[in-house]
VEXDREN-2710 file (C-alpha; in Angstrom, 1 decimal):
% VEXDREN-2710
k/r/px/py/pz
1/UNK/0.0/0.0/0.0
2/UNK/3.0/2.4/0.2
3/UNK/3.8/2.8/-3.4
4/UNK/1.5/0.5/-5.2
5/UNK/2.6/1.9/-8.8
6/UNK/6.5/0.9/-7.7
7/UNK/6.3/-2.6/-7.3
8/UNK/9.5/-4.2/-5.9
9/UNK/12.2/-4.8/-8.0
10/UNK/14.4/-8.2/-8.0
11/UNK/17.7/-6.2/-5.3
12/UNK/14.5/-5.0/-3.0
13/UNK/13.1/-8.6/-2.4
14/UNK/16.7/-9.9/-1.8
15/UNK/17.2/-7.3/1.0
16/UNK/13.4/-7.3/2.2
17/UNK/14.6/-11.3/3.0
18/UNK/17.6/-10.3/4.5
19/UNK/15.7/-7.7/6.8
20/UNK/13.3/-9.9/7.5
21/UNK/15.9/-12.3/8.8
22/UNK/17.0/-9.5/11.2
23/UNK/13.8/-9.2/12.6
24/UNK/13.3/-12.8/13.0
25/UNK/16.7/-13.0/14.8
26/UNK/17.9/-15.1/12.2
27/UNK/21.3/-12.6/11.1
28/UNK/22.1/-9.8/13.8
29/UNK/24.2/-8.2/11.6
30/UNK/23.7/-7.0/8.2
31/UNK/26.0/-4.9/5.8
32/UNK/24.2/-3.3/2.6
33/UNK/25.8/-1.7/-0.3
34/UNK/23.9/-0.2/-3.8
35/UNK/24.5/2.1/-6.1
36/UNK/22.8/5.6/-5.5
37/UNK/18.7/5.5/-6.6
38/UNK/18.4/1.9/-5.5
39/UNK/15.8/2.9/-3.1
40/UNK/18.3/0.9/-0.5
41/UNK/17.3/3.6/2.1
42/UNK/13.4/4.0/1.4
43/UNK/13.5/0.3/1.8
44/UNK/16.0/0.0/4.7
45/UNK/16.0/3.1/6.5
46/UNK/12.4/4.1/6.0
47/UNK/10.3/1.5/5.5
48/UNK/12.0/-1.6/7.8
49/UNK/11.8/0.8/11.0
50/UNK/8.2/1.6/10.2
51/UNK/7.5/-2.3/10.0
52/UNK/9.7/-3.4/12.5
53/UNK/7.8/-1.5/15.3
54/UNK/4.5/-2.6/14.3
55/UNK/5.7/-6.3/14.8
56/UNK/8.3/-5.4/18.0
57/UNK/5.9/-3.0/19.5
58/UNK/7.8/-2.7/22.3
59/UNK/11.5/-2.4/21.1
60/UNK/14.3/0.7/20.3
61/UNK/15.8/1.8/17.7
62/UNK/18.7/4.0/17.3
63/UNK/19.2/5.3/13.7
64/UNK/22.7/7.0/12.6
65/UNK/23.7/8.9/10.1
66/UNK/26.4/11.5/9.0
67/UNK/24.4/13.9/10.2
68/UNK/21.5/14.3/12.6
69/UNK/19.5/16.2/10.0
70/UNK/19.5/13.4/7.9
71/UNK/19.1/10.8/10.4
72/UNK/15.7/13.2/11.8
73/UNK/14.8/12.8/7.6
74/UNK/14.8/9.3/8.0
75/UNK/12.9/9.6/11.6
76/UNK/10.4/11.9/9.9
77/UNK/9.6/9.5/7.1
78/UNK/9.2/6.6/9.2
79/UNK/7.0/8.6/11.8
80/UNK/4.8/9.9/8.9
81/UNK/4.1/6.1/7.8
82/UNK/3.5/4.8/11.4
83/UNK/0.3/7.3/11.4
84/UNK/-1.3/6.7/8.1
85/UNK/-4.3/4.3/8.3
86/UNK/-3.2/1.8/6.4
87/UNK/-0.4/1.0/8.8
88/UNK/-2.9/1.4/11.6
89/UNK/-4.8/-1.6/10.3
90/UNK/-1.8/-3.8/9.9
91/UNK/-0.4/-3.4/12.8
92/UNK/-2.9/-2.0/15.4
93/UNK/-1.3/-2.5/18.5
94/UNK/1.9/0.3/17.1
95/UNK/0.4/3.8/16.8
96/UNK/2.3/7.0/18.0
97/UNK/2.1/8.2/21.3
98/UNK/1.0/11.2/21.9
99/UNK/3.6/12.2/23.9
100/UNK/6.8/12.3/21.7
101/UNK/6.6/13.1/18.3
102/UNK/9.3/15.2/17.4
103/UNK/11.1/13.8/13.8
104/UNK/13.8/12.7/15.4
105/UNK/13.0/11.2/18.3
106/UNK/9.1/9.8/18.9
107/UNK/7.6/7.1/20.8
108/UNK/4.7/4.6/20.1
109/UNK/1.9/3.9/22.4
110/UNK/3.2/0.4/23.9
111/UNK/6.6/1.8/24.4
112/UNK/8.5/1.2/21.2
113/UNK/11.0/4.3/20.3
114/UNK/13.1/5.6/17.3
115/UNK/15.9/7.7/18.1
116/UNK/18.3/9.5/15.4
117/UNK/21.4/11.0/16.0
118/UNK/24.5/11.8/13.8
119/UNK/27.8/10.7/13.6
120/UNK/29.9/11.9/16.5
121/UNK/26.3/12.8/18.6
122/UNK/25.1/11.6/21.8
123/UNK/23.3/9.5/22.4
124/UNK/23.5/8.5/26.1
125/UNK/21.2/7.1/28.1
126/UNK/19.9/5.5/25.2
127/UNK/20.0/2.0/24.6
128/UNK/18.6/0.2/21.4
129/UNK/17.3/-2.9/19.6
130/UNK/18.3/-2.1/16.2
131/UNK/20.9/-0.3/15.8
132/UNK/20.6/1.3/12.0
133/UNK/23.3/3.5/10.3
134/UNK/22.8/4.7/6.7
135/UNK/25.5/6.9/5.0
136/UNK/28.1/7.6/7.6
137/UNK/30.4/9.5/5.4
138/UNK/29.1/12.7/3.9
139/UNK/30.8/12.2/0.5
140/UNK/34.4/11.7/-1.2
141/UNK/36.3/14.6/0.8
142/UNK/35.4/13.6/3.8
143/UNK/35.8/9.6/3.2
144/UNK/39.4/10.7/2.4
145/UNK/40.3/12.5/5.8
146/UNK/41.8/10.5/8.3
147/UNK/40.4/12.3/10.9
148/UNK/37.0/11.5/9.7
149/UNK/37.6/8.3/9.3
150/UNK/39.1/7.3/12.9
151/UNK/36.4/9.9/14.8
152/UNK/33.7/8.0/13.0
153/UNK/35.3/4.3/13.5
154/UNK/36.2/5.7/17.6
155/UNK/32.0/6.7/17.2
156/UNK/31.0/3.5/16.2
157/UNK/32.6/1.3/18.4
158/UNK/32.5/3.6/21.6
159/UNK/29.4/5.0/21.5
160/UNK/27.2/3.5/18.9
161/UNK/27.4/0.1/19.6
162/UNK/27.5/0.3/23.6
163/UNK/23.7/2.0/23.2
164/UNK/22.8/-1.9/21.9
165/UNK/20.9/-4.3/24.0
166/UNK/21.2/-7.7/25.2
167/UNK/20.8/-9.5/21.2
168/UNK/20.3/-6.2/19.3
169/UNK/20.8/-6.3/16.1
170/UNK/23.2/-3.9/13.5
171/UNK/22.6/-3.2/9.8
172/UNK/24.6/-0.6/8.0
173/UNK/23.9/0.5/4.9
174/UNK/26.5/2.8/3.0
175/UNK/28.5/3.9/0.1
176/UNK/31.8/2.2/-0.1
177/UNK/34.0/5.0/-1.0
178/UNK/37.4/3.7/0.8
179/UNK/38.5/0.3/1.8
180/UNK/38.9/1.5/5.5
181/UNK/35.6/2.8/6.3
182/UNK/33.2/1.5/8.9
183/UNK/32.1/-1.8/6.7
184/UNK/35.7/-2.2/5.7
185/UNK/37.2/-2.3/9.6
186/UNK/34.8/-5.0/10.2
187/UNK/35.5/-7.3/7.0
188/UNK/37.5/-9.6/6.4
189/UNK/41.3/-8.5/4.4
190/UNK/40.4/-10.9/1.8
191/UNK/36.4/-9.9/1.2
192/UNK/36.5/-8.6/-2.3
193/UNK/32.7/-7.8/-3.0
194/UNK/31.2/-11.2/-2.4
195/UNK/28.1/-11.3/-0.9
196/UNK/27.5/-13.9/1.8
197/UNK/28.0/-14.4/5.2
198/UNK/31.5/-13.2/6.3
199/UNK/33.0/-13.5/9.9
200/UNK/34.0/-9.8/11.0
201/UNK/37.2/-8.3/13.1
202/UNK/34.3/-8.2/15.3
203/UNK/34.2/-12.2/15.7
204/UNK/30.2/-11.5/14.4
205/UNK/29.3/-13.0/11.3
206/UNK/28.0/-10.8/8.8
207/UNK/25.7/-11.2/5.8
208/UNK/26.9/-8.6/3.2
209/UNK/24.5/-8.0/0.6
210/UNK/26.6/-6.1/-2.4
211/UNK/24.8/-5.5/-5.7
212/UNK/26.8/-3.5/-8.5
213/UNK/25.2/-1.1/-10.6
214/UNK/26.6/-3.3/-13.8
215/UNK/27.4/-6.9/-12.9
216/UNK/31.3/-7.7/-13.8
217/UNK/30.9/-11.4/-12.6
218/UNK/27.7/-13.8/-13.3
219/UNK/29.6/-16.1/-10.7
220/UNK/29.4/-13.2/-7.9
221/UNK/26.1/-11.6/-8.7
222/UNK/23.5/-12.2/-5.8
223/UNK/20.8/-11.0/-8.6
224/UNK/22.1/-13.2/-10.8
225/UNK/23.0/-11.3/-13.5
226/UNK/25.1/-12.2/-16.4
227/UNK/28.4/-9.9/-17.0
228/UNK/27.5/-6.0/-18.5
229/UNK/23.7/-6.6/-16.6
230/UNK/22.6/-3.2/-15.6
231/UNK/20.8/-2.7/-12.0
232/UNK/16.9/-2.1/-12.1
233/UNK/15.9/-2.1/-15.8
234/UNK/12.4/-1.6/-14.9
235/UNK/13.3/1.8/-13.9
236/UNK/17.1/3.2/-15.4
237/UNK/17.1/2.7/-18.9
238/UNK/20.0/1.6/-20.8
239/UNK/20.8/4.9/-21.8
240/UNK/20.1/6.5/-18.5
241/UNK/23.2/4.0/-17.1
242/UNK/25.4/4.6/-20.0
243/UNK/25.0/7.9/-20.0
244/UNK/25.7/8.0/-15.8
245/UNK/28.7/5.5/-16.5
246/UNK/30.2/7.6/-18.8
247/UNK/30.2/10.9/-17.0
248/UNK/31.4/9.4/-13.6
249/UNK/34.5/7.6/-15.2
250/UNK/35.4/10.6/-17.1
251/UNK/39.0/11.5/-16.0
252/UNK/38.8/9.4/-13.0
253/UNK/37.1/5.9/-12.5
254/UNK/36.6/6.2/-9.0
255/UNK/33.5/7.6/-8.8
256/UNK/32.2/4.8/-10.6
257/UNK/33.8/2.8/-8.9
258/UNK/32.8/3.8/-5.7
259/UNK/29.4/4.9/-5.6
260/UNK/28.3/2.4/-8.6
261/UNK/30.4/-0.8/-8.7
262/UNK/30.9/-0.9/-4.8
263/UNK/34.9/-0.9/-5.5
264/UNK/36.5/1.8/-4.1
265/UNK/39.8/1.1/-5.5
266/UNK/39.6/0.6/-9.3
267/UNK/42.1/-2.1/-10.6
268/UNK/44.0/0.1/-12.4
269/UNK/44.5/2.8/-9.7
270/UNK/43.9/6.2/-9.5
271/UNK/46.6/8.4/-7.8
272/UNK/49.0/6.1/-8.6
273/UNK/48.3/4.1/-11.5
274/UNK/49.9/0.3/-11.9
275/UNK/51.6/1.0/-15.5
276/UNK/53.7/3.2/-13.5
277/UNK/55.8/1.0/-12.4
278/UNK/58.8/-0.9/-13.5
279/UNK/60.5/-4.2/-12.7
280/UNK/64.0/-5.0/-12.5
281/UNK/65.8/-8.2/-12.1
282/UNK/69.8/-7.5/-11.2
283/UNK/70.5/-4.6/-8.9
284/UNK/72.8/-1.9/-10.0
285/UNK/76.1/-0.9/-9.0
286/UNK/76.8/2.4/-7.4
287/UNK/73.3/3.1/-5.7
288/UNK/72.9/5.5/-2.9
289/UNK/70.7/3.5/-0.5
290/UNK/68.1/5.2/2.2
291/UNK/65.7/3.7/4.3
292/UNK/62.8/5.1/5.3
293/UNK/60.2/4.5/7.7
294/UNK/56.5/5.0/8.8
295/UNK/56.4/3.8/12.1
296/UNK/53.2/2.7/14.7
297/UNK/53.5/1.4/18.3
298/UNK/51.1/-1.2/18.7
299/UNK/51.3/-5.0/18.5
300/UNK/48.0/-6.6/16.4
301/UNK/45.3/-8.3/19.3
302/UNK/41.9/-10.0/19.4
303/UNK/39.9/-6.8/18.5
304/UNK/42.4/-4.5/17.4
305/UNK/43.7/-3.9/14.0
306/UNK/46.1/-0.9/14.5
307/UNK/48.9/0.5/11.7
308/UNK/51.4/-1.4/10.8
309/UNK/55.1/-0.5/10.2
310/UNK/56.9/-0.3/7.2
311/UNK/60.2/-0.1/6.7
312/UNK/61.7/0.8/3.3
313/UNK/65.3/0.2/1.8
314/UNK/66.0/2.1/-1.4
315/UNK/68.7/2.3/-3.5
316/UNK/68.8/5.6/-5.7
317/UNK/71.8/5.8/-8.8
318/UNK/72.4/9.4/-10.4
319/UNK/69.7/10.0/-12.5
320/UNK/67.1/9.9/-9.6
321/UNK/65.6/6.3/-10.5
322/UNK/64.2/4.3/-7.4
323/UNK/64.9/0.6/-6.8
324/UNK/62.9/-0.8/-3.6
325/UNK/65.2/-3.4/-2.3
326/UNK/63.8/-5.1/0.5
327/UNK/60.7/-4.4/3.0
328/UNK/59.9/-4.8/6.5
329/UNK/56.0/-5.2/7.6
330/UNK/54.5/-6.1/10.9
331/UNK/51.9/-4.9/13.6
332/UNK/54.0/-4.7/16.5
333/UNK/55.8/-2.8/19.4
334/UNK/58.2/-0.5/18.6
335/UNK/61.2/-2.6/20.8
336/UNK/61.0/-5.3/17.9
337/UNK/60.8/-3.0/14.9
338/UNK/63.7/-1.1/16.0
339/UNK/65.5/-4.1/15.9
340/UNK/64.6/-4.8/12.5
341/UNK/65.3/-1.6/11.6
342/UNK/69.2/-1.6/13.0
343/UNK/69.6/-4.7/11.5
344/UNK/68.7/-3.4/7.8
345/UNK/70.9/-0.4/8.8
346/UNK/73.6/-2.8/9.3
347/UNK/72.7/-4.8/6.0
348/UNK/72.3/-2.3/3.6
349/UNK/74.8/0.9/5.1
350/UNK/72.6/3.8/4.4
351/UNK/73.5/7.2/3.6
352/UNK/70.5/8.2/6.0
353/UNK/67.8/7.1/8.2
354/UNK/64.9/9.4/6.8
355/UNK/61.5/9.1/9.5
356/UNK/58.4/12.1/9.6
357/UNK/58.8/13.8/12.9
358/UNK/55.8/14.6/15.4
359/UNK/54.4/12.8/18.2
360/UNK/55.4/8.2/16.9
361/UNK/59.1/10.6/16.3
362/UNK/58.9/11.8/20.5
363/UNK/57.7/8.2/21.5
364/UNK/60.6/5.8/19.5
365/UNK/63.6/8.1/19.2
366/UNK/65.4/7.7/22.2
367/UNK/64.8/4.0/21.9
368/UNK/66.7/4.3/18.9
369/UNK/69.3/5.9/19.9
370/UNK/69.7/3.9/23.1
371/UNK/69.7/0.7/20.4
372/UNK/71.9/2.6/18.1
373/UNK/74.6/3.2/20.8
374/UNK/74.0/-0.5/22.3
375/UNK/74.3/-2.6/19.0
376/UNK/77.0/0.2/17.8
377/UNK/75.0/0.0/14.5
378/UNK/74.6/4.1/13.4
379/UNK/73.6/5.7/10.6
380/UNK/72.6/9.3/10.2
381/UNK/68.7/10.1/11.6
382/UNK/66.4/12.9/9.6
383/UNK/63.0/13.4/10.2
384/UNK/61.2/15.1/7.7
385/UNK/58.3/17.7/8.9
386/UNK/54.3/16.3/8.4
387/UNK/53.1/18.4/6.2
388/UNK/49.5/18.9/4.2
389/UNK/47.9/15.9/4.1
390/UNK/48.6/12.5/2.8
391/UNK/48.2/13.1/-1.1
392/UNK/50.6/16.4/-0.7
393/UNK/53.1/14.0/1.3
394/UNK/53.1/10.8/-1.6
395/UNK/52.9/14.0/-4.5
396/UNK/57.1/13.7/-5.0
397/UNK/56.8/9.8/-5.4
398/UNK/53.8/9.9/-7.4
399/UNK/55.5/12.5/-10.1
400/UNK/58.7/9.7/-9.8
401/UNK/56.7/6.8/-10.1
402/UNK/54.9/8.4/-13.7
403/UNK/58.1/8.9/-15.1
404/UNK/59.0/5.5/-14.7
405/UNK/61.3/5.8/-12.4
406/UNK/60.2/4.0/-9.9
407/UNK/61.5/-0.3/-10.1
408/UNK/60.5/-2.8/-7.4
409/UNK/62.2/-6.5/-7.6
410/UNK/59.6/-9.5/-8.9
411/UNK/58.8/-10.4/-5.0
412/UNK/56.0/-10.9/-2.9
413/UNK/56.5/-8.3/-0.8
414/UNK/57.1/-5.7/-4.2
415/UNK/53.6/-6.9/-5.0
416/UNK/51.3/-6.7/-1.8
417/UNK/53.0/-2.3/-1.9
418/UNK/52.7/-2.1/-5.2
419/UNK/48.8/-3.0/-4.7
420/UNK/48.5/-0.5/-1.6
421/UNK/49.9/2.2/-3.9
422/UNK/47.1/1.4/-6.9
423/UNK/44.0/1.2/-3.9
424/UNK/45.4/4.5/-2.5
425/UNK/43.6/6.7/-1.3
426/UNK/40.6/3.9/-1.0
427/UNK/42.8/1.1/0.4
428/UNK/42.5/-0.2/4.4
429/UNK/45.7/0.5/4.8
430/UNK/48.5/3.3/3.6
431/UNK/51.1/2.6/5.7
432/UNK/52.8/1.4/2.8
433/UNK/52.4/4.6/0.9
434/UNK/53.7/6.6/3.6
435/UNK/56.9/4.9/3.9
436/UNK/57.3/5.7/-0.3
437/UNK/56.3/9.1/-0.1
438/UNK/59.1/9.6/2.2
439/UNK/61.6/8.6/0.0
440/UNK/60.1/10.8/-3.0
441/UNK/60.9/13.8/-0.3
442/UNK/64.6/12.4/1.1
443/UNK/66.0/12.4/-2.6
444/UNK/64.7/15.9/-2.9
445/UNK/66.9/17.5/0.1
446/UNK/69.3/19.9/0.4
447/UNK/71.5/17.2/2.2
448/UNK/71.1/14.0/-0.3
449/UNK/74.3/13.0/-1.8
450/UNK/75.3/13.0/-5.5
451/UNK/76.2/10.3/-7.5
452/UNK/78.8/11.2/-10.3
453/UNK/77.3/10.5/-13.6
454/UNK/79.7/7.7/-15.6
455/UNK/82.1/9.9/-18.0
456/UNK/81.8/8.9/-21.7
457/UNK/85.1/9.7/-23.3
458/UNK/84.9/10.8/-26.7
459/UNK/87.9/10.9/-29.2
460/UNK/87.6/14.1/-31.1
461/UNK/90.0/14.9/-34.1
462/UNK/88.4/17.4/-36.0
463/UNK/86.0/20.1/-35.6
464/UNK/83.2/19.1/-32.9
465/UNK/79.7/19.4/-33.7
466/UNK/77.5/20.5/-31.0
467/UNK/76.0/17.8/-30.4
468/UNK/79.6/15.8/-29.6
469/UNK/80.0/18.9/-27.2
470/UNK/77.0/18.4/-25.3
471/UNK/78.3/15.3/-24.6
472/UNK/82.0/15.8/-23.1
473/UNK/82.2/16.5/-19.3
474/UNK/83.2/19.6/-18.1
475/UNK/87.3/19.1/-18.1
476/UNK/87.0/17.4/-21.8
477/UNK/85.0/20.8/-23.2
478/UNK/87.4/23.1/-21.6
479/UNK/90.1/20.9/-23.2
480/UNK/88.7/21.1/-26.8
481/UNK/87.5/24.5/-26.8
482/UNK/91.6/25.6/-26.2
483/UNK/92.7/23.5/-28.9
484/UNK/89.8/25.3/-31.2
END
């Protein structure tokens, strides 16, 4: 009876039956991602609440959203359903109390609740049966901000979940525009845009429901789509989707990506892009070598997924081309990566030690140096200054890196930072990228050395064209140019 002339299409039954397993206490925990126009939060957000209450007449829920105004949309649209007549006669027993009505925050008449709030808003002294969030990241910009992204994450698990009940259940519905957002905390490292039932960080198993705008894989599809399939033909035409498709991947496929195809990070990469970057299979001679570091503090634990730290050696000959070495990863204390790190220093004999100052910089240094002095393995320290924000930091390496000049060795290890650098700036993690965009900045200092450029000795026994003079050394020209 709510929109008669918009029957459901094939994606709304499939996550009808997966919110109607939430209800039933089947799944407590439920991930949703669509494209935009999907109707995933008329159907989820609106529409669920409204018949959730009139068949738990007595239970919470807490609605989320990046902001309260659009979480109080939500509430509005919900409250406005419960009060039609036709929802009366379904569910008698759930009507709204004439106390509390407001649009974000109303009661029903046998105690049931809906109460919306916004990402970093309070909500104590609420508790909840189902716990709802739809959209909790504005947009692209603020997806991208690392400071957004940990106060939300901090949000979630502090506040948001603690309002739950005894059994409540979670669904979050969202836009997947990086790999570390809410959803992407909780999966799995290897979920790749299956839907299913996936065990969580959380230890909870969660039924992900992911349905691309155009299928890419038959196998994959929950709708069942064959490959090139377009969501929803009933209502987007064909050219409504080619059209959309075409305007969202001009100059950058993320957007598509993103907001259509539920991949935040396009295979092919977007700041730095995988034809980028070369592959060598004997190291030169004559390299100056650096390491460089991004460094964290914490040890990986049931429930915790901190930063990891990475630990670069580079070797760098005279016409500024790159070669990654070998690499150092792990979530741990900084007493064992010090270690690690002296004994690379050690190894490889760099010309300098190059780190990004601020408050990891304060914490590990005199560590370091007690380690240093200890092992009697030193090597020159800089720390370079944190400056803009992580795209400004990697910008040296990613002008490198499309000149070619970047080369990694055929490893393993070459591979899993090569794939960080493609996913940047949607990927989980960019510790990786971090520890490269330091080295883009060390080669660029005042205090890098030099390496002498091989002399080409040239016979000359007649007049010298210019072109042979542009390629004599300084000491050859001056020697020519007095016999001329």
């Amino acid at each position: 009876y709510v929109a008669p002339d918009e029957p459901p299409a094939a994606h709304h039954q499939l996550l009808c039956d997966a919110l109607d397993e939430v209800l039933e206490g089947i799944n407590s925990r439920l991930m949703v991602f669509m494209p935009p126009g999907s109707a995933k939060s008329t159907y989820g957000t609106v529409r669920f609440p409204a018949y959730y209450l009139g068949r738990m007449v007595q239970n919470n829920i807490i609605c989320g959203s990046y902001s309260a105004d659009l979480a109080e949309s939500f509430g509005k649209k919900c409250r406005n359903l419960i009060s039609t007549d036709e929802h009366r006669a379904l569910f008698p027993r759930s009507t709204l109390s004439d106390d509390t009505r407001a649009k974000g925050e109303w009661e029903t008449s046998q105690g049931g609740s809906y109460k919306a709030c916004g990402v970093d808003g309070s909500i104590t002294g609420r508790r909840g049966d189902l716990l709802l969030i739809d959209d909790p990241v504005k947009g692209r910009r603020e997806a991208d901000s690392d400071t957004v992204k940990k106060s939300s994450w901090e949000w979630f698990k502090s506040d948001f979940l603690s309002r739950g009940r005894p059994g409540a259940a979670v669904v979050i519905i969202q836009t997947r525009w990086v790999e570390d957002d809410i959803s992407g905390r909780i999966l799995p490292d290897d979920w790749d845009g299956e839907s299913g039932d996936f065990i969580g960080f959380d230890g909870q198993i969660w039924k992900v429901i992911c349905i691309q705008a155009q299928a890419e894989d038959g196998k994959n599809d929950p709708l069942g789509r064959e490959p090139g399939e377009y969501l929803w033909p009933e209502w987007f035409t064909l050219d409504y989707w080619e059209q959309t498709k075409a305007a969202q991947t001009s100059g950058d496929m993320r957007n598509w990506g993103a907001l259509y195809q539920q991949t935040p990070t396009p295979e092919g990469g977007t700041f730095f892009k995988r034809e980028w970057f070369e592959f060598y299979d004997e190291l030169p001679d004559k390299l100056n070598r650096y390491l460089t570091h991004d460094d964290a503090v914490t040890e990986e634990s049931e429930g915790e997924d901190p930063d990891y730290t990475e630990i670069g050696d580079w070797g760098v000959d005279a016409d500024d081309n790159i070669y990654a070495v070998t690499w150092y990863s792990a979530q741990t204390t900084s007493d064992i990566w010090v270690d690690s790190l002296l004994d690379m220093v050690k190894e490889s004999h760099p010309f300098v030690v190059v780190g990004e100052s601020g408050v990891i910089r304060r914490a590990v240094e005199p560590h370091l140096l007690s380690q240093m002095r200890s092992r009697k393995v030193f090597a020159r320290l800089e720390w370079l200054p944190t400056i803009g924000d992580k795209f400004a930091r990697a910008r040296n390496f990613q002008a490198l890196a499309s000149m070619g000049k970047v080369r990694f060795p055929r490893t393993d290890w070459a591979r899993k930072v090569i794939d960080q650098l493609v996913k940047f700036p949607g990927t989980r993690y960019d510790d990786k990228v971090d520890t490269c965009g330091l080295i883009g900045r060390a080669i660029h200092q005042t205090w890098a050395p030099r390496i002498p450029k091989k002399i080409v000795k040239i016979s000359i026994t007649a007049q010298p064209t210019l072109n042979e003079l542009m390629k004599l050394d300084k000491t050859q020209k001056k020697r020519v140019i007095s016999r001329i």
